[in-house]
N, C-alpha and C positions, 0 to 999 in steps of 0.2 A: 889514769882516770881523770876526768875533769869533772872538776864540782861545780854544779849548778845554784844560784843562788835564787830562790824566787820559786813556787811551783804553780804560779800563774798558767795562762796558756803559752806565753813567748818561752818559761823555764823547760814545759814538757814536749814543746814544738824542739826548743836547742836539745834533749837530752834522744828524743827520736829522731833526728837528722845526724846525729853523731855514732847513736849504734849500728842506723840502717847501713853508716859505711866502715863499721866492724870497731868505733872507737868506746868506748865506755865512761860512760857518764851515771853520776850519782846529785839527782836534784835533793836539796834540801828547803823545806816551806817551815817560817816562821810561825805561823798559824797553826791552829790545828787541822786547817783542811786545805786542799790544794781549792785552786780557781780563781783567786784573787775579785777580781769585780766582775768573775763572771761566775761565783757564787752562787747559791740557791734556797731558798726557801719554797717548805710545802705548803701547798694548799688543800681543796677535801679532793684535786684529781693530778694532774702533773704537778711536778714543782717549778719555780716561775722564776729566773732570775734576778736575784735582789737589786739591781740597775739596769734598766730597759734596752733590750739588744734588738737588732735587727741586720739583717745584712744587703746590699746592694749587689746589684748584676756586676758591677763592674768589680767586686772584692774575688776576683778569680781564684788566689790562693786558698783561702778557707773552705769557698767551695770544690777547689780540687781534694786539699782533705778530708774532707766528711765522705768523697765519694769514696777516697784510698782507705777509709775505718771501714765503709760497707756501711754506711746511715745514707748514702745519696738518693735512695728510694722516699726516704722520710723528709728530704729539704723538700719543702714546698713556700710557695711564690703569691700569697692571695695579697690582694691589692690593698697598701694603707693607705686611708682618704686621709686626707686632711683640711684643715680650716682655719680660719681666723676670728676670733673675738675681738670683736671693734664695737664701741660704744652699745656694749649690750647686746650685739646681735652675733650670733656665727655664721661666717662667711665660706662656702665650700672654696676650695681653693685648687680642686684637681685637672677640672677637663676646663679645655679654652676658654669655653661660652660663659663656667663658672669666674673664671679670673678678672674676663672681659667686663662681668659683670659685680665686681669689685666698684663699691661706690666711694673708696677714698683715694681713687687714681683718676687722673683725667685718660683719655685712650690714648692720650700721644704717650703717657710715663706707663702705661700698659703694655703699649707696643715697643717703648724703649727696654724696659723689662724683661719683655720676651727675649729682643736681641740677644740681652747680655746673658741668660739661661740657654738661647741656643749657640753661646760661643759667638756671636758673629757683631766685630765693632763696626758700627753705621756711623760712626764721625764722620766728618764731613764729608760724607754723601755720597764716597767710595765704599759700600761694603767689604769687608778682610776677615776671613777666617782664621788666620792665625796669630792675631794680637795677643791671644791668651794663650798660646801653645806653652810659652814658658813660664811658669810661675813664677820664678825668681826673678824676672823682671817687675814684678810688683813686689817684690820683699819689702820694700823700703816705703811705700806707698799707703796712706792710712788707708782705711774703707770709708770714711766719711768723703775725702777728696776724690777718692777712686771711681765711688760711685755717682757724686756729682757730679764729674767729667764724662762718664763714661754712659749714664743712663739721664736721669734729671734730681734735682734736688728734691720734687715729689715723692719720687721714688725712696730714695734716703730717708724723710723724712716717715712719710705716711707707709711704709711698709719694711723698712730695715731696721731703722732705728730704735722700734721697741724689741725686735728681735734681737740687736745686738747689746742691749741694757739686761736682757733676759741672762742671756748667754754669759756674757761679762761682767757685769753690773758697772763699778769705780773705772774697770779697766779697760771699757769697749772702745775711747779714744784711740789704745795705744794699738789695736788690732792692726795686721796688716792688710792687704786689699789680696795678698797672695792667697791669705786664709781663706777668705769668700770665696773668690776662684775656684780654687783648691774643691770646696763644698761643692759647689756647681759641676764642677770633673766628676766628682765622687758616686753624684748619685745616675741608678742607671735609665733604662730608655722607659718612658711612659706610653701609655698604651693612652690616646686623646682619646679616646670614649669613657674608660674610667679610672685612670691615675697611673702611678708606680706601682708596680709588684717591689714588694720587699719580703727577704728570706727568714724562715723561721724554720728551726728544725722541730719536726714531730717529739714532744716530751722535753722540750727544752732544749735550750746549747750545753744544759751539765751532760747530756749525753753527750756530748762532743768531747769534754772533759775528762768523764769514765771510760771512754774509748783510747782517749791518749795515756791515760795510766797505764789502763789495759796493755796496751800498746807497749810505752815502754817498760812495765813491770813493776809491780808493787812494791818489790823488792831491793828495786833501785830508788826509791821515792820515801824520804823521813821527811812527815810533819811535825810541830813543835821543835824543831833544831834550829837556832837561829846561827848561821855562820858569825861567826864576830873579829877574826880577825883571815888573817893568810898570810902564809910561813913562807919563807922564803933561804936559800941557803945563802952563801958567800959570795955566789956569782952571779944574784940578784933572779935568779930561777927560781919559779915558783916552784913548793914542794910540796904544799898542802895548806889547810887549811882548818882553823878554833872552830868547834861547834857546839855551843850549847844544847843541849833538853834538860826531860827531868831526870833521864838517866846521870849527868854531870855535864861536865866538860874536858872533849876528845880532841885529839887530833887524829885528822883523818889524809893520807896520801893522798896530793892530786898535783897533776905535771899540769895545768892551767884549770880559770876559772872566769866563767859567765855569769856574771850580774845580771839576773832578767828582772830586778823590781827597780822601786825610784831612786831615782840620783841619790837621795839623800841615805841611802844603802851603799852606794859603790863611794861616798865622799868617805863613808865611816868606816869604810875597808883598804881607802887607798889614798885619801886626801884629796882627788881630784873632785874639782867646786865647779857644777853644772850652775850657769846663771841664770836658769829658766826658770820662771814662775810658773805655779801651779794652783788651782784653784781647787776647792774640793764642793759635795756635794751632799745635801741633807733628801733624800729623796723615800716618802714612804709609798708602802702599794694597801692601798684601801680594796679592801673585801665586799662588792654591795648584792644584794638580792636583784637588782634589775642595773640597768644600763643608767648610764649619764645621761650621753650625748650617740650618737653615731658615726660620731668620727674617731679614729686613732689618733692620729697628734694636732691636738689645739693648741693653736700659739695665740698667745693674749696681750693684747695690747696695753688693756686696760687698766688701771690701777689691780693689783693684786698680791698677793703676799707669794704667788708662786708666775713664772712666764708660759706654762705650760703645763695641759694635763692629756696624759698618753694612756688611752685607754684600751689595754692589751687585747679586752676581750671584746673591742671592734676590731680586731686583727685575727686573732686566734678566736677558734670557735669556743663559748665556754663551757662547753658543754666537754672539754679536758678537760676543765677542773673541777667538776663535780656538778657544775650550774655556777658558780660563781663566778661573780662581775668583777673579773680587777680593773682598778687603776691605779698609774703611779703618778703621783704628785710629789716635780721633784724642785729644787732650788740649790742655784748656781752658791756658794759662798767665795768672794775673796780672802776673807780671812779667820778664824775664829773667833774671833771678838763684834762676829754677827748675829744678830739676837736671836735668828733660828738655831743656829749654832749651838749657841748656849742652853736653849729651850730643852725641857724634858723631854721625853717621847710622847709623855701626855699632854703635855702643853702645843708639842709641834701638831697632835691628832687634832686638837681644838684649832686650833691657826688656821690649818688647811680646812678643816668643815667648815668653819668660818668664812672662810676666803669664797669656798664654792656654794654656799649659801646665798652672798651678797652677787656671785657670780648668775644663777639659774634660782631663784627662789622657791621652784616645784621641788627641789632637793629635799631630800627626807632622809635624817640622821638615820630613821629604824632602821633603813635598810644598810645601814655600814653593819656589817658581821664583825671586822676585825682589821688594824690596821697596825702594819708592822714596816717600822721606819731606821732606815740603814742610813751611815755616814761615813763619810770616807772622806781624809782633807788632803786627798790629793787624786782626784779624778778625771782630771784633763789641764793639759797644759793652755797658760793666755799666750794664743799666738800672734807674736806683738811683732812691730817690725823689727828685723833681722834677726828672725829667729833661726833662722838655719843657719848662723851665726855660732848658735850657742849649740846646738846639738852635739849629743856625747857618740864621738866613734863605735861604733863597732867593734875597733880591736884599739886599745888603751895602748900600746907600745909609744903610739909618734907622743903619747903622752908624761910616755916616762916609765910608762907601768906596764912590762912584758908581760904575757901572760894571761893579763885581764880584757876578759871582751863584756861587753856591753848589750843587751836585749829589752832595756827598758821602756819604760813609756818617752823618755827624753830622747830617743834614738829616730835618725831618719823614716824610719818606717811607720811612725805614729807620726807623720805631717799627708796633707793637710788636716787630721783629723784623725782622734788614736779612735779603736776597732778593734775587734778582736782580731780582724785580718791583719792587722796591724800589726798585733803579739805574734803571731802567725810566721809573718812576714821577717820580724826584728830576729826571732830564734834560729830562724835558718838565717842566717845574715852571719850573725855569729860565729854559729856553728861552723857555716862556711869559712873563713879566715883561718877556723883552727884545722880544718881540714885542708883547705890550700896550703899550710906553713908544714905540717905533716909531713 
């Protein structure tokens, strides 16, 4: 049996690649509910994930399994617009004509812009499609210099720079120019009349969730069991593994063991010290009677207390969730001792109405129904340079620790940017090693 550590999406993705080819696995979740941050909360019609998901054409894996659960009928593809908030005004940012018409670019850092979106470096006056093929040739590369070289310092300035203060805040120096990149790969092909399609599954991704219980069996699956240690015999072979609940603490048989949560999980099982930072995230979703804006993701430039409001239901129709308007209003944290951080939940609902009061002044408190606000202090990794430096293997062995494989967010498969295709991706990763050694 191998024990699963994590019952995220990457723990129930490793414990279904391992039965499909006849191995036995038993995931254990800390929590009391499987999903991790791809959790749920209800509203008066579907439930809505408590951190804002979407998916991209090019995340091929996830959408191959939603088709293999039998949900592929229900991925659907409607277009998320988006925009920019610059000194008070929103700027559509989706079809040419709108970009073009971007007033804090000149059209030469417009057109240099586009270049570097379509993959293609126009340095000195040879155009080359494959200067970006490899990302690790920028690992080591900041985005500030990257971008200065590579597009203009307008560009940096008047259109990245508050994005990556948003995204980062203290740490946006250390980012690497891979990570941008990387973003630019990620997302898929746009339709120039009116934007990107991005994926959203009918009734949420916890369907995606329930499907993979389903999947590998409920039976296999204990929430509240925190693993806390792994047993080992004389010959340094794993043999099983400490589990706490409220029933006590068991040990339970297992010939190997996957880590699908954070590093700071697999350090307190095994010693091994991931030196990757991570940021975490204070994000609520506000309930309103009518709409904001028209757009799904607004990026803000402008002094604010949040870098962006993602309004699900210019995405999704909301007429899932009973008529109501969500949005989520979320904020990056470096570290806990940031005063949203520390803020109550009623304090943070005040902050954010506040914030988007000073932002649209036609706002009207009446219409917030309800506003329910999640934290998590550790939601994405700062991709800084030489991060793929730090990332944690796959299979723990060249590390010293036989037996242990790795599915977390610190794992290759969450670069350039973790996803739930990501967990996806990290599980069968895994899984694979222990099936190859087999």
């Amino acid at each position: 049996m191998i024990a699963i550590v994590g019952g995220g999406i990457a723990g129930l993705s490793a414990a279904r690649r391992l039965q499909q080819h006849g191995v036995d696995a038993r995931v254990f979740e800390a929590s009391a509910t499987v999903g991790g941050l791809a959790a749920t909360h209800e509203t008066a019609g579907d439930p809505i994930e408590a951190f804002y998901h979407h998916l991209s054409a090019a995340e091929e894996t996830i959408i191959d399994r939603i088709e293999e659960l039998g949900l592929g009928d229900d991925l659907r593809w409607p277009i998320g617009k988006n925009a920019y908030y610059v000194d008070g005004t929103v700027h559509p940012m989706d079809t040419p004509w709108e970009i073009l018409a971007f007033p804090h670019l000149s059209l030469y850092d417009t057109a240099r812009l586009a270049m570097l979106t379509q993959e293609l470096d126009v340095r000195g006056g040879l155009p080359s499609f494959d200067t970006y093929e490899d990302l690790t040739d920028f690992e080591h590369v900041g985005v500030e210099q990257f971008l200065c070289e590579h597009t203009t310092r307008g560009v940096y300035e008047q259109f990245f720079e508050p994005l990556l203060e948003a995204k980062f805040g203290s740490r946006m120096d250390d980012v690497s120019a891979a990570w941008l990149l990387g973003r630019i790969k990620f997302r898929g092909e746009r339709d120039l009349l009116r934007g990107e399609p991005l994926g959203y599954l009918d009734g949420g991704f916890g369907r995606l969730l329930d499907a993979l219980v389903e999947d590998v069996g409920r039976e296999h699956i204990e929430t509240g069991a925190r693993v806390t240690a792994i047993q080992r015999d004389d010959a340094g072979d794993v043999t099983g593994v400490t589990v706490d609940s409220e029933a006590g603490t068991e040990r339970v048989d297992a010939d190997g063991v996957i880590v699908a949560a954070m590093p700071t999980v697999l350090e307190s099982l095994t010693g091994y010290e991931c030196d990757i930072t991570f940021q975490g995230t204070v994000c609520s979703i506000v309930s309103m009677d009518e709409a904001l804006t028209d757009t799904y993701w607004l990026n803000i430039a402008d002094d604010a207390p949040f870098g962006a409001l993602i309004e699900h239901t210019n995405f999704i129709d909301p007429a899932r969730y009973g008529g109501e308007h969500l949005l989520y209003v979320p904020k990056y944290v470096q570290s806990r001792d940031d005063e949203v951080w520390q803020m109550s939940d009623e304090e943070v609902r005040e902050h954010w109405l506040s914030g988007i009061e000073a932002l649209f002044p036609d706002f009207d408190r009446e219409s917030v129904n309800w506003v329910e606000t999640n934290r998590n202090p550790r939601t994405a990794p700062v991709y800084e340079r030489g991060y793929l430096d730090m990332v944690v293997p796959y299979d723990l062995a060249s590390e010293g620790h036989d037996g242990v494989y790795y599915a977390g967010m610190a794992s290759r498969a969450q670069y350039p940017e973790r996803s739930l295709n990501g967990g996806i991706v990290a599980g069968n990763e895994a899984a694979d090693r222990i099936l190859d050694g087999a």
